[in-house]
Legacy VTK file of the C-alpha trace (Angstrom):
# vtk DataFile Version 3.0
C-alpha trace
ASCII
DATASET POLYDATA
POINTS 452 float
-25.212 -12.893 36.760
-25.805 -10.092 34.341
-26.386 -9.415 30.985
-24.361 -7.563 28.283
-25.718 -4.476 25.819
-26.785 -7.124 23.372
-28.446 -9.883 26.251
-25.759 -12.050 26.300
-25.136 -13.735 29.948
-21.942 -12.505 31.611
-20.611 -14.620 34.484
-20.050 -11.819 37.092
-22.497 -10.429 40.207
-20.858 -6.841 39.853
-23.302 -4.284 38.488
-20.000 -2.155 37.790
-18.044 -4.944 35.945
-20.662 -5.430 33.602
-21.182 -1.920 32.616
-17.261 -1.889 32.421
-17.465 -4.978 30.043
-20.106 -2.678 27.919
-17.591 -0.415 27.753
-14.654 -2.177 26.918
-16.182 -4.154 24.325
-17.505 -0.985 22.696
-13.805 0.449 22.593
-12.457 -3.013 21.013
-14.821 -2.950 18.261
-14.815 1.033 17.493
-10.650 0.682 18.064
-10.376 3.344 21.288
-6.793 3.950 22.050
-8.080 3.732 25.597
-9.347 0.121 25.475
-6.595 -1.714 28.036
-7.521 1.497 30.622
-11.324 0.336 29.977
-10.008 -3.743 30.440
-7.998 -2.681 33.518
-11.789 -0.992 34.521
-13.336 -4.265 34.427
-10.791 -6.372 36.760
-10.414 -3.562 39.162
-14.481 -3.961 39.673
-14.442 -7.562 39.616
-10.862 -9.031 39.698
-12.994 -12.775 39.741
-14.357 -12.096 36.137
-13.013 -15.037 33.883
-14.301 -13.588 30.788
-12.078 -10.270 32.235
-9.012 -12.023 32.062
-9.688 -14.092 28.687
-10.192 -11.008 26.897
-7.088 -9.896 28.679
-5.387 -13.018 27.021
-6.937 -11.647 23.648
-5.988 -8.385 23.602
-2.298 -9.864 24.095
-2.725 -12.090 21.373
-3.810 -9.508 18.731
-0.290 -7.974 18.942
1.141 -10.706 17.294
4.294 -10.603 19.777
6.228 -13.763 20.784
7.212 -11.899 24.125
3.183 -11.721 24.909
2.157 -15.107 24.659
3.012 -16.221 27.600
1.068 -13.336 29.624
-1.946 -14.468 27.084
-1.668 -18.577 28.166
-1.134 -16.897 31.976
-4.168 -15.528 31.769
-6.029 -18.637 30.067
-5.561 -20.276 33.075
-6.161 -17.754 35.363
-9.573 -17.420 33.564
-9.810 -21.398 33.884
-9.330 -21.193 37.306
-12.234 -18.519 37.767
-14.595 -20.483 35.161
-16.231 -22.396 37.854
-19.568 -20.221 37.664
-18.847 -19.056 33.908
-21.511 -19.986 31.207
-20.518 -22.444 28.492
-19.931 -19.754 26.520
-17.447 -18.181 28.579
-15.764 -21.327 28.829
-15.527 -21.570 25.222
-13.692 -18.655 25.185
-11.146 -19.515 27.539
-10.879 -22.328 25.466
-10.583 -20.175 22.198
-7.965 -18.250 24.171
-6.079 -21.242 25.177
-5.703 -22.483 21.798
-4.810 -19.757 19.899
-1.679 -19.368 22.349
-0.578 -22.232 21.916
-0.761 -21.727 18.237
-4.237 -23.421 17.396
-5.675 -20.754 15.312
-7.926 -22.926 13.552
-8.921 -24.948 16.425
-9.458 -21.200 18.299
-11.901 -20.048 14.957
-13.651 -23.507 15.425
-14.819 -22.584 19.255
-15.528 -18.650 18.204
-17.747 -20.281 15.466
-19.467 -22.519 17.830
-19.763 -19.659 19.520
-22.050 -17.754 17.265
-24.154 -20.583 16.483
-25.863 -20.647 19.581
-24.617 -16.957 20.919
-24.778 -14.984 17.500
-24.962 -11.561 19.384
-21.417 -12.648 20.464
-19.981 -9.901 18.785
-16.625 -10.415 20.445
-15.834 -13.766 19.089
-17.575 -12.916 15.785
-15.076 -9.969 15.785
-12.261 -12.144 16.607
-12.973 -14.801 13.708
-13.107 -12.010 11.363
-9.536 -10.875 12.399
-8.778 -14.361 12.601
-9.576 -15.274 9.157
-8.644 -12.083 7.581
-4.677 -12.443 8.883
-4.990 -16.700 7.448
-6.171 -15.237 4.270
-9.922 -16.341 4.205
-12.648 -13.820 2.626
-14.570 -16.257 1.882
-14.759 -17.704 5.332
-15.226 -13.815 6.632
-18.340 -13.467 4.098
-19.811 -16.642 5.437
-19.437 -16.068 9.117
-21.020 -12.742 8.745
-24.015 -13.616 6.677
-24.704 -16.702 9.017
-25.217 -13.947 12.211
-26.213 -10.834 10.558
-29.777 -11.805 10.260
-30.688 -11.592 13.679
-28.743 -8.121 14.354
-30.779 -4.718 13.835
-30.135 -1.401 14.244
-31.355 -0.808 17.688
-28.658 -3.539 18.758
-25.518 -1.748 19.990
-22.677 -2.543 17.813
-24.563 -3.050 14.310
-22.151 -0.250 12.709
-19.191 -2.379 13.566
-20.729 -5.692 12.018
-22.108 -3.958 8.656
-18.508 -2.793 8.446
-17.552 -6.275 8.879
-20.054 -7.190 5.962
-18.570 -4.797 4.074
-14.637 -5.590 4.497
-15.468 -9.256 3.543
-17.342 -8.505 0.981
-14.467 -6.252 -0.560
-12.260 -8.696 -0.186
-14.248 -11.301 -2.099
-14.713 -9.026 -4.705
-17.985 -8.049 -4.417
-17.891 -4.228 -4.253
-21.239 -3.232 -4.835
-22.410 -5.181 -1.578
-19.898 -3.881 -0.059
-19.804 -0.101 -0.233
-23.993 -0.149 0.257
-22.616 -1.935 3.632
-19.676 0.199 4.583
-21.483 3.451 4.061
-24.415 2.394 5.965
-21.975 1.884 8.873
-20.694 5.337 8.476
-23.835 6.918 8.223
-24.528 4.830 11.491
-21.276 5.942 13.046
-18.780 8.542 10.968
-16.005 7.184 13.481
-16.369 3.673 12.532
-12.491 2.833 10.896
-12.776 -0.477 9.776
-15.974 0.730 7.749
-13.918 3.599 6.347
-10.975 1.554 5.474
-13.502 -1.412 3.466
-14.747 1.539 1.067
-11.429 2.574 0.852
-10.430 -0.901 -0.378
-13.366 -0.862 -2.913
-12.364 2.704 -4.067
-8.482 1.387 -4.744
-9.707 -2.061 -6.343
-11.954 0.566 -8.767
-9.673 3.185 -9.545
-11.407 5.958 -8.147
-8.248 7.739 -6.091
-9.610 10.985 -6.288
-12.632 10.182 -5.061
-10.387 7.761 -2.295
-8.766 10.614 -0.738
-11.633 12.793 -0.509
-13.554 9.954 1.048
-10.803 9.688 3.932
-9.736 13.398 4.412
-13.620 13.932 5.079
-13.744 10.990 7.741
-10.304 11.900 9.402
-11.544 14.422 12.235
-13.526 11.497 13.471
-10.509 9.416 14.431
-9.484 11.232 17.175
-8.448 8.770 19.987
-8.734 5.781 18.027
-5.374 3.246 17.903
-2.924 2.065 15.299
-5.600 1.521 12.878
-5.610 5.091 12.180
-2.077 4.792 11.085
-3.241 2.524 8.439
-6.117 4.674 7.301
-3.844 7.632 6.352
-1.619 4.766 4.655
-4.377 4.445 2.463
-4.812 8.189 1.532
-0.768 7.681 0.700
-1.793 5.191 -1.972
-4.245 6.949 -3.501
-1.780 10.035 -3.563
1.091 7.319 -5.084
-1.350 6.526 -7.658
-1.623 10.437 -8.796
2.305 10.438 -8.687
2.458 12.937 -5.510
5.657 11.486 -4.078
6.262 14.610 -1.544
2.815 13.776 -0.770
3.065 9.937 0.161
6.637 11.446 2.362
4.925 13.784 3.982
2.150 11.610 5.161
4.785 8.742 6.262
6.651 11.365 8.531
3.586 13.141 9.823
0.657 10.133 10.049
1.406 6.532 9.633
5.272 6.589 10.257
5.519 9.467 12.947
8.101 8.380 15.378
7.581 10.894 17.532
3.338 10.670 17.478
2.153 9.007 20.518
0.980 6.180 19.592
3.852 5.008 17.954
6.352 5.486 20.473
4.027 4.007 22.844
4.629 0.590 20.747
7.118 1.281 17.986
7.037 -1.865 16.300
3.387 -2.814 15.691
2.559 -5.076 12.946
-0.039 -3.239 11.043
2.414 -0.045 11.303
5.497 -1.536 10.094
3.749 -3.173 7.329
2.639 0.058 6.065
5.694 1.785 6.518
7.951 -0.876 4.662
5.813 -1.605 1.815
5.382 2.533 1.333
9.126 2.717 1.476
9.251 -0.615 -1.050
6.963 1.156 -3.787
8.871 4.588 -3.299
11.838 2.811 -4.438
10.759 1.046 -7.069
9.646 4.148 -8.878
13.029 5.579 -8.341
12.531 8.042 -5.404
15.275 8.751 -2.693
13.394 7.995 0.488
16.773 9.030 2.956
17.232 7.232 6.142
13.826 6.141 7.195
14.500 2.208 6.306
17.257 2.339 8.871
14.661 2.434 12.251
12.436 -0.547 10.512
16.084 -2.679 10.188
17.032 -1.637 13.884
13.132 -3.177 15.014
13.838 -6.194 12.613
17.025 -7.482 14.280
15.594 -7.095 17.228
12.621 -9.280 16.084
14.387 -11.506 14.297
12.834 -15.481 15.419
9.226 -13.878 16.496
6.940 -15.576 13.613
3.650 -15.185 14.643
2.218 -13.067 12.072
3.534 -14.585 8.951
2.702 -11.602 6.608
4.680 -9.126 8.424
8.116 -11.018 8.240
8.737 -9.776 4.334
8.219 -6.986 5.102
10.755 -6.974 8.249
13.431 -8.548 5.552
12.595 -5.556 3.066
13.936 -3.451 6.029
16.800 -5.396 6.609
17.721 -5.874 2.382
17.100 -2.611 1.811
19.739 -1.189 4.491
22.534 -4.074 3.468
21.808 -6.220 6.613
21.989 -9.435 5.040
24.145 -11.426 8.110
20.345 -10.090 9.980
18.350 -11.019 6.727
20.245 -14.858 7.074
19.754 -15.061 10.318
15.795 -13.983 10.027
15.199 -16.631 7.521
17.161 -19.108 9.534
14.780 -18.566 12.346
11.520 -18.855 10.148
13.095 -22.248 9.163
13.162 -22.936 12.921
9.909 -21.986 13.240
8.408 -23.591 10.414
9.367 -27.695 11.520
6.962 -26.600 14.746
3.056 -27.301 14.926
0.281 -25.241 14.700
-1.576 -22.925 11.808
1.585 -20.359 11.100
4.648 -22.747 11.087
2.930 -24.679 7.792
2.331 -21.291 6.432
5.579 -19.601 7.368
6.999 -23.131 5.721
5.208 -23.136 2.295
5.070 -19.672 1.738
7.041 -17.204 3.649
10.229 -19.440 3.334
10.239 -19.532 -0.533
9.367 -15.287 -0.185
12.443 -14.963 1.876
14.615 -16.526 0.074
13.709 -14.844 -2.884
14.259 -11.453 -1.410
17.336 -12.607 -0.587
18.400 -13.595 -4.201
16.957 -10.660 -5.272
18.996 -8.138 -3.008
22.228 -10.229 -4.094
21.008 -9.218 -7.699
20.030 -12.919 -8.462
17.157 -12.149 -10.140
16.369 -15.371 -12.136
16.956 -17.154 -8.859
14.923 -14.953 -7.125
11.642 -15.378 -9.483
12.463 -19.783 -9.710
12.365 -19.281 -5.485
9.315 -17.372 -5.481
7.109 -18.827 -8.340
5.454 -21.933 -6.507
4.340 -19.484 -3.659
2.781 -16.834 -5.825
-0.431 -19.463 -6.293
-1.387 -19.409 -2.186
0.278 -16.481 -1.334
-3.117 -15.151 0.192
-2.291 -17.806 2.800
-0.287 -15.123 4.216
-3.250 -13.003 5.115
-3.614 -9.167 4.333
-5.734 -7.910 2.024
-5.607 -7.694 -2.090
-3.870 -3.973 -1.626
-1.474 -5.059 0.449
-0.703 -8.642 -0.740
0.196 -6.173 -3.899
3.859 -5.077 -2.224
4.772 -9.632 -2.465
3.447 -9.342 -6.108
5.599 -5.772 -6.617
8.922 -7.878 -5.197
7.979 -11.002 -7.746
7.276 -8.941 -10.809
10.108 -6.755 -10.188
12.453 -9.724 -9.954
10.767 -10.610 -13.312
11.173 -7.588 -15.115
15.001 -7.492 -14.114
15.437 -11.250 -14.895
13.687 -10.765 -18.326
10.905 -13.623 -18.245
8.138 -12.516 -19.930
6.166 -15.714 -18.984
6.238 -14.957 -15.102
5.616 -11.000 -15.713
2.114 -12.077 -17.022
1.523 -14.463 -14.533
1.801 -11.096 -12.280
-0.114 -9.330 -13.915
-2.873 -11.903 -14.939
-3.076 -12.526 -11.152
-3.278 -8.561 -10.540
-5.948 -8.640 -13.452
-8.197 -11.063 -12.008
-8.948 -9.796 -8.476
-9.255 -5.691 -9.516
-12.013 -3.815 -11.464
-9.806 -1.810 -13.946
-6.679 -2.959 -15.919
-3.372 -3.199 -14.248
-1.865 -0.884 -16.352
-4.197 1.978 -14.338
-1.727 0.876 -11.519
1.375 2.526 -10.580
4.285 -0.348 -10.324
2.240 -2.790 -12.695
2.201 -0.075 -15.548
5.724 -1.887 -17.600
4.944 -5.204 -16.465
1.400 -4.721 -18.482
2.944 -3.375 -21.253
5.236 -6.172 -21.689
2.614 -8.801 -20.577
0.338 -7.609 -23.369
2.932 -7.323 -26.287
2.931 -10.905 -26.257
5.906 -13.782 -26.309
8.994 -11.889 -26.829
LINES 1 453
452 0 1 2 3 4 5 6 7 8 9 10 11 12 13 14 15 16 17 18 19 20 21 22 23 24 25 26 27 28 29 30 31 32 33 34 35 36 37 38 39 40 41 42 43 44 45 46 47 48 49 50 51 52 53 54 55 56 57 58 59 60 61 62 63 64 65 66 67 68 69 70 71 72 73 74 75 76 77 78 79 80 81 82 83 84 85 86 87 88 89 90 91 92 93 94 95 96 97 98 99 100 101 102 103 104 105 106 107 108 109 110 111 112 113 114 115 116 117 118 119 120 121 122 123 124 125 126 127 128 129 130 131 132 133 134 135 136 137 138 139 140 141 142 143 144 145 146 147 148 149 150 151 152 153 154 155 156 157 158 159 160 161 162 163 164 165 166 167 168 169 170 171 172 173 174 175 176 177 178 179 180 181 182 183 184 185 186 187 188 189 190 191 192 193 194 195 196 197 198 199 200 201 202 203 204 205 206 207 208 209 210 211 212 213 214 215 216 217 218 219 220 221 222 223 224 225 226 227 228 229 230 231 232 233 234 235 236 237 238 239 240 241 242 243 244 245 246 247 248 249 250 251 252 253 254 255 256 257 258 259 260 261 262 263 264 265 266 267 268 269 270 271 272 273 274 275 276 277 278 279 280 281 282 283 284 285 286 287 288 289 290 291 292 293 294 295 296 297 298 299 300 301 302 303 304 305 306 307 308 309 310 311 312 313 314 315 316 317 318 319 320 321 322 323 324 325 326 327 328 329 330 331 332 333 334 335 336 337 338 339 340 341 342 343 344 345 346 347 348 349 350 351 352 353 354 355 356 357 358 359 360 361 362 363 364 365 366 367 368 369 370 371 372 373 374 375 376 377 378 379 380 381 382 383 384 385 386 387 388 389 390 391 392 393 394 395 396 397 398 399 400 401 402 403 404 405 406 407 408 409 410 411 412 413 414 415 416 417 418 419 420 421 422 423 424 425 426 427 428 429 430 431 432 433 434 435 436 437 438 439 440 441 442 443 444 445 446 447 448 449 450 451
């Protein structure tokens, strides 16, 4: 037995395979590129280590991949079958990890919460209920798990940069921004390299307005995200939204070919069809063409990765955005069959399928009303979701590109009554006017001229 950076018990009599552990849970939480090298580390010391294969199961799981979940239950029970010396923590993971692949999220947040109450220097299932609740659509949940732990952290504990960046995310997201840029910048003066506390003060810098001050904020950080993973693709995804919002079109292009949508960089052809990245590059390519600009060929690789896709449902918030690929390139037999699958999907049980049922469904169809030109049809299907469309997860910023697609519909259709329920929504969660927004700017103006 051993104990972790932070004092926590680990179940394992290898010296090595705990510093390994020390290692790899530093690159999950500072999002190294390197992090299933520094996994494959800690089996190779101890191949025995349940909590070695459990977070093997994780890191599966957080690629929200049908093909992977099996290799994430495999490991559940190989991690079972290893548990009979693990700590009740450990076992709670494996129990965490169990549930969540067989599509138990909230049963899997439940055990990570339990976790922390007795274990709150447990930073890797605090770290996973943040993700957890962030992708259900919970900030309020995120604030509360980290203000119940972050008392008994300090800085002298390894990791406190990643959970004041964690403070500071939730807080963005539940609209507290003042909390949550004292938090985020904290982290960064902790660690510069710290991208999930670079991308919360992004959020509260493109809630406030301040794009100027957004892209200098993220240019400056940029040299420290050398060797860090997809998340970086997001980041500069960000700095193309700021430059959007100052009308620099060959700007926002240049950044999709070069940073977040670079075939040819590394890490994307390494895994091509990651969430996080498609979601940036489709609802980029969505805004582009809303404001009228030619954006060539480069929705035709997001349809080829959408068809072959098409029935995988486990992260509900990307699948608009794989049917924006496949509407905007004419693919509507793919489209059909897509939403024909999430139907499938949606009579199972589990967190997603009621989601996917209530919400994505009634998305879907829209966008397929809307690419027939049905646009009255399209904002009738997509009304009742707009209310718990959060549901979906994603943040405020890019929940935006859902609210784009219904107010768009609206404008087209000419119902005045649903463009200022888009905008009043839009109104309510940001710190300056929706008119300061590109893509909200006509909807405003017609939304504040009153009944027509």
């Amino acid at each position: 037995m051993h104990l972790d950076t932070r004092g926590v018990p680990l179940s394992t009599d290898s010296a090595k395979a705990a510093a390994a552990f020390d290692h790899l849970v530093a690159g999950y939480l500072t999002q190294r590129a390197d992090t299933p090298d520094r996994l494959a580390a800690v089996l190779e010391a101890d191949p025995d280590f349940a909590l070695a294969h459990c977070m093997k199961g994780y890191f599966a799981m957080l690629a929200f991949k049908r093909a992977v979940v099996p290799a994430a239950a495999q490991e559940a029970r190989t991690a079972q079958s290893l548990a009979a010396d693990a700590t009740a923590r450990e076992r709670s993971h494996i129990a965490a990890l169990t549930a969540w692949a067989e599509g138990e999220i909230d049963r899997a947040i439940a055990l990570w919460e339990s976790i922390l109450r007795t274990h709150p220097l447990d930073v890797v299932a605090f770290r996973l209920a943040h993700f957890a609740n962030f992708w259900l659509g919970r900030p309020q949940d995120m604030v509360s798990s980290v203000e119940r732990v972050i008392p008994v952290w300090s800085e002298g504990i390894p990791g406190f940069a990643s959970m004041l960046a964690c403070q500071s995310f939730a807080h963005e997201e539940a609209g507290n921004y003042l909390g949550a840029e004292a938090s985020g910048r904290r982290a960064i003066e902790l660690d510069a390299g710290d991208l999930w506390a670079a991308h919360a003060i992004a959020h509260v810098m493109e809630a406030q307005g301040r794009r100027s001050e957004g892209i200098l904020w993220l240019t400056a950080l940029a040299p420290n995200w050398e060797g860090s993973h997809n998340l970086q693709h997001h980041l500069w995804w960000h700095l193309a939204l700021f430059k959007l919002e100052h009308g620099d079109h060959a700007g926002v292009l240049e950044l999709y070919d070069t940073r977040f949508r670079n075939l040819a960089a590394p890490l994307t052809v390494a895994a091509p069809d990651v969430y996080i990245d498609v979601q940036n590059a489709a609802s980029m390519l969505f805004r582009l063409q809303r404001l009228g600009v030619d954006v060539g060929k480069r929705w035709e690789e997001l349809a080829d990765k959408a068809e072959a896709r098409i029935g995988d449902c486990q992260s509900a918030f990307t699948l608009p955005h794989w049917l924006m690929a496949l509407t905007a390139t004419g693919r509507i037999a793919a489209a059909e069959r897509m939403v024909e699958a999430m139907r499938a999907f949606a009579l199972g049980h589990g967190t997603v399928p009621r989601i996917v049922r209530d919400y994505v469904l009634p998305i879907a169809n829209a966008q397929l009303a809307h690419a027939a030109g049905h646009h009255a049809e399209a904002v009738a299907l997509m009304r009742p979701a707009i209310g718990g469309m959060y549901r979906l997860g994603g943040s405020h910023t890019q929940q935006d590109v859902l609210e784009q697609l219904f107010v768009d519909a609206a404008l087209k259709a000419g119902s005045t009554a649903d463009i200022r329920l888009a905008v009043e929504r839009v109104a309510g969660r940001r710190a300056i006017p929706p008119e300061r927004f590109i893509g909200w700017r006509e909807a405003a103006r017609l939304a504040a001229a009153g009944p027509s």
